[in-house]
C-alpha positions as CSV (number, residue, x, y, z in Angstrom):
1,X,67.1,26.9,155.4
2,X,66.2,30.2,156.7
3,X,62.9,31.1,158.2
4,X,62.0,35.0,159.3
5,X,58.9,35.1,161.7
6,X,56.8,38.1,162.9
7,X,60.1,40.4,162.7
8,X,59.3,43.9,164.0
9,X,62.2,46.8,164.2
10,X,61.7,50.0,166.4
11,X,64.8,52.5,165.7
12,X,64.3,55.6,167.7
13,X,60.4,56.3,167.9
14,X,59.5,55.0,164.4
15,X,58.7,51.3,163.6
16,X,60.9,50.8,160.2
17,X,58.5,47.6,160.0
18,X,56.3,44.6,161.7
19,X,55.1,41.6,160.8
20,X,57.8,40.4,158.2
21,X,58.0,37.0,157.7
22,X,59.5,34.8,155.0
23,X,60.8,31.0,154.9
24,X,63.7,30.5,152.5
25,X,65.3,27.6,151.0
26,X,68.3,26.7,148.9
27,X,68.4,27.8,145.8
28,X,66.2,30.9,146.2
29,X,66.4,34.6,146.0
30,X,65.0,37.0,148.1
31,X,64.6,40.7,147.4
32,X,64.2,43.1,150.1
33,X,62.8,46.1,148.6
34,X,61.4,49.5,150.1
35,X,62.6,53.7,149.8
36,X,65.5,54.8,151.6
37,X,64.8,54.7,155.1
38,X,62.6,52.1,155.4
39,X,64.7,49.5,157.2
40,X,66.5,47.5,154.4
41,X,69.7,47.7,156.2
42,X,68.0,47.0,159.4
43,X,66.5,43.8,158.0
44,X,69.8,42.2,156.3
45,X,71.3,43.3,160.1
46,X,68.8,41.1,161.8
47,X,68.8,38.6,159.6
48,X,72.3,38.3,160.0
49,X,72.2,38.4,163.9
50,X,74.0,41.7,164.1
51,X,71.0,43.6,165.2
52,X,68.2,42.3,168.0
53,X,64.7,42.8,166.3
54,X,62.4,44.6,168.5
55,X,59.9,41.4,168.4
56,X,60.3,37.8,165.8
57,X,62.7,35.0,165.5
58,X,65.3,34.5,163.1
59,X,65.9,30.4,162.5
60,X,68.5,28.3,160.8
61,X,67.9,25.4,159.9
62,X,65.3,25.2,162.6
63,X,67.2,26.6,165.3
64,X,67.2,30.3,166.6
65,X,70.4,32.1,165.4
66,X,70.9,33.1,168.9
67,X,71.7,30.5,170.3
68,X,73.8,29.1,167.0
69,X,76.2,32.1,167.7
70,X,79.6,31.7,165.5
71,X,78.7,28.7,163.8
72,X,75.9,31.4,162.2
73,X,78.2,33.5,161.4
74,X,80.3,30.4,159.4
75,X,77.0,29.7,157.6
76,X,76.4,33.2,156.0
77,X,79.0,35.9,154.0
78,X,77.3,39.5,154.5
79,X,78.3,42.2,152.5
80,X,76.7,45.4,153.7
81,X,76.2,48.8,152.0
82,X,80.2,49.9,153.8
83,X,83.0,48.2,151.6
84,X,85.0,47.5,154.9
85,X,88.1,47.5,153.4
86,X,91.4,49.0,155.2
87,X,93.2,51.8,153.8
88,X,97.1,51.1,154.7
89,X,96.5,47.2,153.7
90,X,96.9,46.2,149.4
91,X,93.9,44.7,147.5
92,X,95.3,41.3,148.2
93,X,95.8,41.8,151.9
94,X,92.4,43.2,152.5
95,X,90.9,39.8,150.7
96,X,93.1,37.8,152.5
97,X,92.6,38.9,155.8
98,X,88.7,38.8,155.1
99,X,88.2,35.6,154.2
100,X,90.9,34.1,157.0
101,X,88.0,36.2,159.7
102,X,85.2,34.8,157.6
103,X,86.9,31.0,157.9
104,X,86.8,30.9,154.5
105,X,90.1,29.2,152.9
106,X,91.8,30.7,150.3
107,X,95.0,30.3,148.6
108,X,97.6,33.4,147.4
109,X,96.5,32.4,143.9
110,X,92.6,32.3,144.5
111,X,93.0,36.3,146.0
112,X,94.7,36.9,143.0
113,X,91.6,35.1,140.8
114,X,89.1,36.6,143.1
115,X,90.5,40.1,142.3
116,X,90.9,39.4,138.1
117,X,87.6,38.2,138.5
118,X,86.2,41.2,139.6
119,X,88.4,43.2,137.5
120,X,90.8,44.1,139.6
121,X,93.9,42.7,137.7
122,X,96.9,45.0,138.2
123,X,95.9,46.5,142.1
124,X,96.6,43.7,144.0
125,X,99.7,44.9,145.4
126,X,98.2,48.7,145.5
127,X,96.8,50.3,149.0
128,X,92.8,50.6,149.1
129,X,93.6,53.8,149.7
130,X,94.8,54.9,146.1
131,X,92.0,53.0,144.1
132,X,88.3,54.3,143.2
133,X,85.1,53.9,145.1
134,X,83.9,51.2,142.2
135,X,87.2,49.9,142.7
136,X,86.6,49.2,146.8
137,X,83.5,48.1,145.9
138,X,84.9,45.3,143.7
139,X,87.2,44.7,146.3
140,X,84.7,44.0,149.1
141,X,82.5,41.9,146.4
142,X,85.8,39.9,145.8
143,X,84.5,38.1,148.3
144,X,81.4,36.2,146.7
145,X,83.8,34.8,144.0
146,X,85.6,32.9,147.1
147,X,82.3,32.4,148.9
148,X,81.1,29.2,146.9
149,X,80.7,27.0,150.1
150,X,78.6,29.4,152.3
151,X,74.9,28.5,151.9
152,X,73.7,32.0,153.1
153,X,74.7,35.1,150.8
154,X,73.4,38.1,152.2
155,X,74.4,41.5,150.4
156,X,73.4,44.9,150.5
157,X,73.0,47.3,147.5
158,X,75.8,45.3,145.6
159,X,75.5,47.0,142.2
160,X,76.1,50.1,144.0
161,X,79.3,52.0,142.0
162,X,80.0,49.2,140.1
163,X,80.0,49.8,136.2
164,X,78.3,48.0,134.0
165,X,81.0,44.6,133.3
166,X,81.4,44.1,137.2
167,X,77.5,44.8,137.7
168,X,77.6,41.2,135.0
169,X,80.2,39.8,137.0
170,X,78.8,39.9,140.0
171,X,75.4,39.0,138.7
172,X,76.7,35.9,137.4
173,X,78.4,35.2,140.9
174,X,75.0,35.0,142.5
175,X,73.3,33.2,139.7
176,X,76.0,30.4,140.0
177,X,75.7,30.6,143.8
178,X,71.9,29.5,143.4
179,X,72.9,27.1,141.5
180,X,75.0,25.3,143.8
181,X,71.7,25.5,146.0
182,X,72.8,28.4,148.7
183,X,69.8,30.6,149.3
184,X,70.8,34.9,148.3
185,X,68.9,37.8,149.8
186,X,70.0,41.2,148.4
187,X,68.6,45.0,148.5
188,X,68.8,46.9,145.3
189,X,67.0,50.4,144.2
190,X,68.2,48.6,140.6
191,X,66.7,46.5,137.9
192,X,69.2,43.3,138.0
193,X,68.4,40.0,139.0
194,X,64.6,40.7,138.4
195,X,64.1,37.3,136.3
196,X,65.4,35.4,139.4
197,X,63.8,36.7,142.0
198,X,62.0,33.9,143.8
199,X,60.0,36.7,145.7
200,X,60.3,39.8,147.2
201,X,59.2,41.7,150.3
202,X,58.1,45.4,150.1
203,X,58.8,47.2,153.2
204,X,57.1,50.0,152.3
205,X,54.0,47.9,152.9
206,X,55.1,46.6,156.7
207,X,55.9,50.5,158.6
208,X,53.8,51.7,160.6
């Protein structure tokens, strides 16, 4: 489904990393895995076409995401390290909204699943601007429980102020995802997901 070739990323002076290169198929789960610094975000960016690598292709399905454009952008759901979420709008809202930009469809009672799913029963109605950090992270994660028809999952840190129920929950969520056969790539500094790990690339190993 997705195939990386000979990506290298120059930010500044410093190469955060050359020469990655993975092919990924349905069904699989890719860990992108390196200290802080060392161009996880940059990688999940590129992969994502929001970020021109320095030198390598991304493909889709045999066809450079370049020229794919906004029917890329259909194909994946990115959720990046920033929750994204707006202050003035309720839970609901901010769900809502996100999915109608992502062309995802979604019902007033899905949002409303989405959010009890990810334990947010009871804030749907609230501003983001009143609730938690764990709880705009749940928000944002929301997401992935509407997200069951995009083949492309590609999240950063997710288990990142989450507690230890919505760290389950949203494990689950991408176990059940590769089990519908869409392919998952994630950055983590944590232990989850380890058993289903189809492989994982160390960019520690590719900077130069």
């Amino acid at each position: 489904m997705l195939e990386v070739t000979d990506l290298e990323c120059v930010r500044g002076n410093r190469t955060l990393f050359a020469s990655v290169g993975f092919a990924l198929r349905g069904g699989e789960l890719l860990r992108a895995a390196g200290a802080n610094g060392s161009g996880k975000t940059s990688l999940l960016r590129i992969v994502c076409g929001l970020l021109v690598p320095t030198r390598g292709e991304v493909r889709w399905r045999g066809s450079d995401i370049r020229s794919l454009r906004e029917d890329y952008g259909r194909q994946l759901l990115y959720v990046g390290h920033a929750n994204a979420v707006k202050d003035d709008l309720t839970a609901s809202e901010n769900l809502a909204v996100t999915c109608t930009l992502a062309g995802i469809p979604a019902s007033g009672g899905q949002v409303r699943a989405a959010l009890h799913r990810l334990g947010l029963a009871g804030c749907e109605k609230l501003p983001v601007r009143v609730l938690s950090q764990g709880q705009r992270r749940r928000l944002a994660l929301a997401r992935l429980a509407l997200g069951g028809s995009v083949p492309l999952w590609v999240l950063d840190e997710p288990f990142t102020a989450l507690d230890a129920a919505a760290v389950d929950c949203v494990q689950t969520l991408i176990l059940e995802q590769l089990g519908r056969g869409a392919a998952v790539i994630f950055t983590t500094h944590q232990d989850q997901l380890a058993a289903a790990v189809t492989f994982c690339i160390d960019l520690d190993s590719r900077a130069r």
